[in-house]
Structures are given as C-alpha cells and as structure tokens.
C-alpha positions as CSV (number, residue, x, y, z in Angstrom):
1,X,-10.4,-0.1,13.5
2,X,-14.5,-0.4,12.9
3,X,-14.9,-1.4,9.6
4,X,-18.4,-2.0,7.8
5,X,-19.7,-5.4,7.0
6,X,-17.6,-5.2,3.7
7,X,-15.6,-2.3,4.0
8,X,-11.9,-4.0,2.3
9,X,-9.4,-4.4,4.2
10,X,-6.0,-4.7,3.1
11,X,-4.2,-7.3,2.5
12,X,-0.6,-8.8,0.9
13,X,2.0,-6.1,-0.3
14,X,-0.6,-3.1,0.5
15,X,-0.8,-4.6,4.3
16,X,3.2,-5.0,4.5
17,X,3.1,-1.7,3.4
18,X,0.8,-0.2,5.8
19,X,2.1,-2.2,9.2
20,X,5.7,-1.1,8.5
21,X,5.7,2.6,7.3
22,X,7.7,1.4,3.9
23,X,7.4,3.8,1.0
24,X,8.3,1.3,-2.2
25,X,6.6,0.9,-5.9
26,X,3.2,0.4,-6.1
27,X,2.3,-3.3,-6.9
28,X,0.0,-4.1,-9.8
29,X,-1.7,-6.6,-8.0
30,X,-3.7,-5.1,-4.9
31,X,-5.2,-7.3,-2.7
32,X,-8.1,-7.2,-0.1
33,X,-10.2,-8.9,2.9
34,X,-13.8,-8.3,3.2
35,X,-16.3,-9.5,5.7
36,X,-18.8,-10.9,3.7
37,X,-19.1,-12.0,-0.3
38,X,-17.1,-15.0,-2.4
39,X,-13.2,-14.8,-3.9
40,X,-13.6,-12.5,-7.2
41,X,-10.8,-10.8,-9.3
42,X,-11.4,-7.2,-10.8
43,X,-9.1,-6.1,-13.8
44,X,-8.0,-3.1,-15.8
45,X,-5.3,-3.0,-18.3
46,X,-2.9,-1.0,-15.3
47,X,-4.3,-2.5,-12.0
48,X,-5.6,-5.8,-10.8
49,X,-7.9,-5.9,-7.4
50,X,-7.5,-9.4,-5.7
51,X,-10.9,-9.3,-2.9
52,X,-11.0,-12.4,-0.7
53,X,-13.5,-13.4,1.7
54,X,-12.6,-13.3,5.6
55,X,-11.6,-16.5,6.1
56,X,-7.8,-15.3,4.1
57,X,-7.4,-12.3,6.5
58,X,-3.6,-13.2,7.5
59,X,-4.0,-11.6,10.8
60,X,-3.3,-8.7,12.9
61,X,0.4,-9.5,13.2
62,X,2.8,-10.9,10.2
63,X,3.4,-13.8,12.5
64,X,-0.2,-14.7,12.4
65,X,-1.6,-18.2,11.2
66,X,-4.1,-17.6,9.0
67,X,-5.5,-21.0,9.6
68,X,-6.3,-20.4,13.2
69,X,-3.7,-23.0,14.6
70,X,-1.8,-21.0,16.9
71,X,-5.3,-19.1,18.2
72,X,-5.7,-16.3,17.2
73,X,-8.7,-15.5,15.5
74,X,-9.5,-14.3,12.4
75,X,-11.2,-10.9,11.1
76,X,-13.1,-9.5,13.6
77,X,-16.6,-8.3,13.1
78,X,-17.3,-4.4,14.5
C-alpha cells in the first residue's frame, strides 16, 4: 500500500476489522496512524476519531511489537 505523507492509516478495531474480513458493529471510537503530525482527538456527538502519530502503528501483523523489540519496523514511508 503507498500511502501519502499523512494519508491515515487504520488502526485498533477498524484494522482488526480490515485484516480479518469480520463484518461486526461499527465502533464509536475510530482510530488512525499517520506519518507525520502530534496525538489529537476529533469528536462529534455520534463518532470519535482517535489519529496517532507513527510511532503507535501496531504493525503489519497482530503479532507485531509496536515497540520495535522483536524487529520489525514500524510504518513504512512510500
């Protein structure tokens, strides 16, 4: 996948959701990875957007370590 420099990428529930073909109830909470820009919070009285800087991408697998210990490497720039 090429994404922009902060194209959103998701993450949490959404990702689960994605990776594994599952068709559940939509979270309130939606979170997202982006390649550049701080840890901010957007909210509406039905929805909640959760945007994270790259450093929380969880990986490409769900056995990933997001802290890099088991080397692999984080969100990869295009």
């Amino acid at each position: 996948m090429t994404t922009s420099p902060v194209s959103p990428r998701p993450a949490g529930y959404t990702l689960l959701q994605q990776r594994h073909g599952l068709n559940c109830l939509p979270h309130h909470v939606e979170s997202v990875v982006v390649s550049q820009g701080t840890r901010r919070t957007h909210s509406t009285p039905h929805k909640t957007e959760e945007i994270y800087p790259k450093s929380y991408w969880p990986g490409e697998s769900d056995l990933d370590d997001p802290s890099g210990r088991n080397g692999v490497k984080t969100m990869q720039e295009p």
